[in-house]
TORTIRO-25431 format. One line per field, with one value per residue (C-alpha): residue number from 1; residue in three letters; y, x, z. Coordinates in Angstrom, 1 decimal, always signed. Layout:
N
pos	(NUM / ...)
code	(ALA / ...)
north	(Y / ...)
east	(X / ...)
up	(Z / ...)
end
This chain:
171
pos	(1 / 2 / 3 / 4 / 5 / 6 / 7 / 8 / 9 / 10 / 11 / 12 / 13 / 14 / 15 / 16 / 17 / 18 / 19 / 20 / 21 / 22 / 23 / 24 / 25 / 26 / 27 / 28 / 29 / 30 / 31 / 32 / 33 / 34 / 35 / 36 / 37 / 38 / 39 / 40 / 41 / 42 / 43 / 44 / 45 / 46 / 47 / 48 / 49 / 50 / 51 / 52 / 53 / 54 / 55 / 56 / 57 / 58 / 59 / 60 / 61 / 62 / 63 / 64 / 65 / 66 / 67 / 68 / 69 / 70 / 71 / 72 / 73 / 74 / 75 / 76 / 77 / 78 / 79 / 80 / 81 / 82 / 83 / 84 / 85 / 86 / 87 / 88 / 89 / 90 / 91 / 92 / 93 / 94 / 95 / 96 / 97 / 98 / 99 / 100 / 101 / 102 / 103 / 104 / 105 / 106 / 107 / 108 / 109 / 110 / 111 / 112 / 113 / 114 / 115 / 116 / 117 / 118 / 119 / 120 / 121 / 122 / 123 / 124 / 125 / 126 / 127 / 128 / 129 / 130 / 131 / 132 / 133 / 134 / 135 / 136 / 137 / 138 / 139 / 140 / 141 / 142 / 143 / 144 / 145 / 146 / 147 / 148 / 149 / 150 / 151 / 152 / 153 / 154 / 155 / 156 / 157 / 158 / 159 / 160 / 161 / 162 / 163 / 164 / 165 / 166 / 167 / 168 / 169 / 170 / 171)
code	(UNK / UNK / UNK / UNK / UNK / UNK / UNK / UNK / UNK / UNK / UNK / UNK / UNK / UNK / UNK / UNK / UNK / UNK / UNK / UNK / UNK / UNK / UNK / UNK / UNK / UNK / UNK / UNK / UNK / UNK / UNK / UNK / UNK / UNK / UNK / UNK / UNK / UNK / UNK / UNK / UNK / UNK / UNK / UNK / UNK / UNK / UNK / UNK / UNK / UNK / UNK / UNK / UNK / UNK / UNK / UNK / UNK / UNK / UNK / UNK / UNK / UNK / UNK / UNK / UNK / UNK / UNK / UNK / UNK / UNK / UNK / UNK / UNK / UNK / UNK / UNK / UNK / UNK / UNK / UNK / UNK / UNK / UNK / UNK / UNK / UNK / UNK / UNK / UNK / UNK / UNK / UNK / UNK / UNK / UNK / UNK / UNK / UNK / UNK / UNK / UNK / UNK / UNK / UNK / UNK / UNK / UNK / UNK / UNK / UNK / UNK / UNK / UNK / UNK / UNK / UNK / UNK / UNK / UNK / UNK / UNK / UNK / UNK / UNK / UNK / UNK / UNK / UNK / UNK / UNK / UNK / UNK / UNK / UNK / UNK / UNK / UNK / UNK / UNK / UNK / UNK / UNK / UNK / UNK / UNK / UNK / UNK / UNK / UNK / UNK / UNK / UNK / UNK / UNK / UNK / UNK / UNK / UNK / UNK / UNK / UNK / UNK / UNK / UNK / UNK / UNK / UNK / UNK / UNK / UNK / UNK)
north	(+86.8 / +87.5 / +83.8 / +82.9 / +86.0 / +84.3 / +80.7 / +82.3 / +83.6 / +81.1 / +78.4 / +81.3 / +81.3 / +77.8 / +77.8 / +80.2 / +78.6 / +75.3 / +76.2 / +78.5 / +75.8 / +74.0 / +71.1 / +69.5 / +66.2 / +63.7 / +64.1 / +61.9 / +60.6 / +62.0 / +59.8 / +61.0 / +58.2 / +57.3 / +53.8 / +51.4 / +47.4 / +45.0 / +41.8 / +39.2 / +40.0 / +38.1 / +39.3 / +42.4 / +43.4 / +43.0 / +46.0 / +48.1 / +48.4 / +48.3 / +51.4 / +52.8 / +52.3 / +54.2 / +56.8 / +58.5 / +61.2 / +59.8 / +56.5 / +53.4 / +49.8 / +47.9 / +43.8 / +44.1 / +45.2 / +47.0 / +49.4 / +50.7 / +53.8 / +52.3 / +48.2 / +47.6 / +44.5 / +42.8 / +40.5 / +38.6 / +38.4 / +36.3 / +35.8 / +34.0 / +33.6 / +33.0 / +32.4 / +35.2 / +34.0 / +30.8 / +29.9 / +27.4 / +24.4 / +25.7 / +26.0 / +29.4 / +32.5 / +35.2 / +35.0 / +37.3 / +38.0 / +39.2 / +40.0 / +40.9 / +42.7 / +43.5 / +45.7 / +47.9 / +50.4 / +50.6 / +52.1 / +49.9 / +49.7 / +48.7 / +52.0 / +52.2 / +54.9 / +53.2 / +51.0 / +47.4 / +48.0 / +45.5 / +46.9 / +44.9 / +44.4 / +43.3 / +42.4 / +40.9 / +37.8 / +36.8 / +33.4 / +30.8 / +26.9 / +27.2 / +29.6 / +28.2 / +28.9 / +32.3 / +33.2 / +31.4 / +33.8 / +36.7 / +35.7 / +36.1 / +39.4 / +40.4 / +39.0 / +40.9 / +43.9 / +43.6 / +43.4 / +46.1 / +48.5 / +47.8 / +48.2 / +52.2 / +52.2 / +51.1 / +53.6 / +56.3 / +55.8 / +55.9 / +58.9 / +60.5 / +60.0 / +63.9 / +63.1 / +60.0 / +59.5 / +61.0 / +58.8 / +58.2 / +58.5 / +55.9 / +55.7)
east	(-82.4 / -82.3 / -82.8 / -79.6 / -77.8 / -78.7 / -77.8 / -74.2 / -73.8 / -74.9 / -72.8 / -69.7 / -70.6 / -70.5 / -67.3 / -65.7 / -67.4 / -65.9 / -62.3 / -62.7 / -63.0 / -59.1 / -60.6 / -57.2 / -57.0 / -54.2 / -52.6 / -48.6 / -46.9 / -44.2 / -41.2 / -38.3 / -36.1 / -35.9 / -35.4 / -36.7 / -36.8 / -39.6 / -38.6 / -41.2 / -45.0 / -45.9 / -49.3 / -48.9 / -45.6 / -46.9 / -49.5 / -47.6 / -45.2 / -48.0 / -49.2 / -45.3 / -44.7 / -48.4 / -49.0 / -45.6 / -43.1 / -40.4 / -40.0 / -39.0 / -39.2 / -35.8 / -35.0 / -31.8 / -30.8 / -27.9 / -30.0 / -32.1 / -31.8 / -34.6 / -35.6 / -39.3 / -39.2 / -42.5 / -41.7 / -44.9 / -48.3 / -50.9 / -54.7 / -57.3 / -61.2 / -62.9 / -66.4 / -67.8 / -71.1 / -73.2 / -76.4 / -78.7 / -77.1 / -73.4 / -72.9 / -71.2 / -73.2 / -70.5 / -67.0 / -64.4 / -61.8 / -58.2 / -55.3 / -51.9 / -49.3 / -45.6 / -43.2 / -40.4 / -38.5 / -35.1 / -31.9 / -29.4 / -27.1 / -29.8 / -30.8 / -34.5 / -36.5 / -40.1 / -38.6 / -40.7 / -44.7 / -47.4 / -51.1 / -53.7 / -57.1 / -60.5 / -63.1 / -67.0 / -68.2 / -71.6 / -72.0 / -74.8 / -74.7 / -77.1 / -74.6 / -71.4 / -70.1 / -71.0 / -69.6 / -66.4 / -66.2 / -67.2 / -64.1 / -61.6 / -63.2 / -62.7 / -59.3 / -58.7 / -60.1 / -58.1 / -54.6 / -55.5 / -56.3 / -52.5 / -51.0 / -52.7 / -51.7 / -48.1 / -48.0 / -49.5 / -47.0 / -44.2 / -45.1 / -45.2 / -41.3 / -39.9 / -36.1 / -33.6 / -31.4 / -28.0 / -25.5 / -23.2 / -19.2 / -16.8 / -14.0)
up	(-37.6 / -34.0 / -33.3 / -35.5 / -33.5 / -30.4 / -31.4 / -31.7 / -28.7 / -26.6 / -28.5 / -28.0 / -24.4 / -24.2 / -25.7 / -23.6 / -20.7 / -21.5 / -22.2 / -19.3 / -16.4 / -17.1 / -18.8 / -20.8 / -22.7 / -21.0 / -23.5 / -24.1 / -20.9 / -19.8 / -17.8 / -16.0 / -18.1 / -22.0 / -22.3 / -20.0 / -19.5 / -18.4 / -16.8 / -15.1 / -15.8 / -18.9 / -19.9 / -17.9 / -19.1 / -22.4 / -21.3 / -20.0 / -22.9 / -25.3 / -23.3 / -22.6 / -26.6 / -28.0 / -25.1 / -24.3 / -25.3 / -27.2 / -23.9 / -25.3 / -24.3 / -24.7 / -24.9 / -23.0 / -19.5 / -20.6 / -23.3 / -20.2 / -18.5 / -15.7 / -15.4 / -14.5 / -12.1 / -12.0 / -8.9 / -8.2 / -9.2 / -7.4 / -7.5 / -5.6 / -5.1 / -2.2 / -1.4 / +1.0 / +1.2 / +1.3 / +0.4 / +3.2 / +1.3 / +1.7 / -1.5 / -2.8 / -3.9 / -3.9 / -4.7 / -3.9 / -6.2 / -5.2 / -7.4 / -6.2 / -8.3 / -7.0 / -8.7 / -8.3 / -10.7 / -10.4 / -12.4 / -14.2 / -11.1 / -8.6 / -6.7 / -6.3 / -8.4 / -7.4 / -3.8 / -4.2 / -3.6 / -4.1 / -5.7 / -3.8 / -5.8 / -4.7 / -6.6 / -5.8 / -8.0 / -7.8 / -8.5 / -9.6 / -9.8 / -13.3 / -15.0 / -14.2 / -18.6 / -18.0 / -14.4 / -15.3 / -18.3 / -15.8 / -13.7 / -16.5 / -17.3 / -14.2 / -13.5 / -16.6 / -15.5 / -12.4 / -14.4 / -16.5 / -13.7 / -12.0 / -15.2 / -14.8 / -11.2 / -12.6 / -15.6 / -13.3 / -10.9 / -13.2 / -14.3 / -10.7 / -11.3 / -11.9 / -11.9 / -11.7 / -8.8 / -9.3 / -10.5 / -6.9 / -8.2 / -8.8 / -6.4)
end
């Protein structure tokens, strides 16, 4: 009996112990704007409003300029591999991987939310002759990887957003 007594307490302690140090789920995004539209990106765009569209608080993604209260301009994205280091037969043993991702968000008349900011990424490939299927296959992952990581950086940011500019007056 005083073993079941104890088994209580200390999973109540634990309890109150856990929901005592702040720990929250995430939780729905929140965005300072309703409606927003993607141009430029492909893949990425797809992402991003596959994350906008299952992981936020009544935000949209809209087909057409006009429908958006804030456009997500994916300007460029870039990606390259380099060899870093090289084996006594100068052939490659290490690859480095670099993906670059340039956005800005903007409202429907052109006044910058988010001015334009790249997302450098860097990434270390290891690399042998004998497994070239299986490296190549490594390098999409990680190209992958890399995408998926700006797309948080890009999400992240967006929800840094508190408020939209104010709306300057017709003269």
């Amino acid at each position: 009996m005083t073993r079941r007594i104890f088994g209580w307490l200390a999973l109540l302690g634990c309890a109150l112990t856990l929901s005592a140090c702040g720990f929250q789920l995430r939780g729905a995004s929140e965005y300072a704007f309703h409606r927003l539209y993607i141009s430029g990106g492909g893949q990425m765009a797809t992402d991003i409003s596959r994350y906008i569209r299952y992981g936020s608080k009544g935000t949209v993604v809209v087909t057409e300029p006009k429908d958006a209260d804030a456009r997500l301009e994916i300007v460029n994205t870039s990606g390259s591999r380099t060899a870093v280091s090289l084996d006594a037969n100068g052939q490659a043993r290490e690859y480095e991987m670099r993906s670059s991702y340039t956005f800005q968000l903007v409202t429907p008349d052109g006044t910058p939310i988010i001015p334009l900011s790249t997302i450098r990424l860097t990434r270390n490939l290891p690399y042998s002759d004998s497994e070239t299927t299986a490296r190549d296959a490594e390098a999409a992952l990680l190209s992958r990887d890399m995408q998926k990581d700006a797309v948080a950086q890009i999400i992240r940011r967006m929800e840094a957003v508190k408020a939209m500019p104010e709306k300057k007056p017709e003269e």
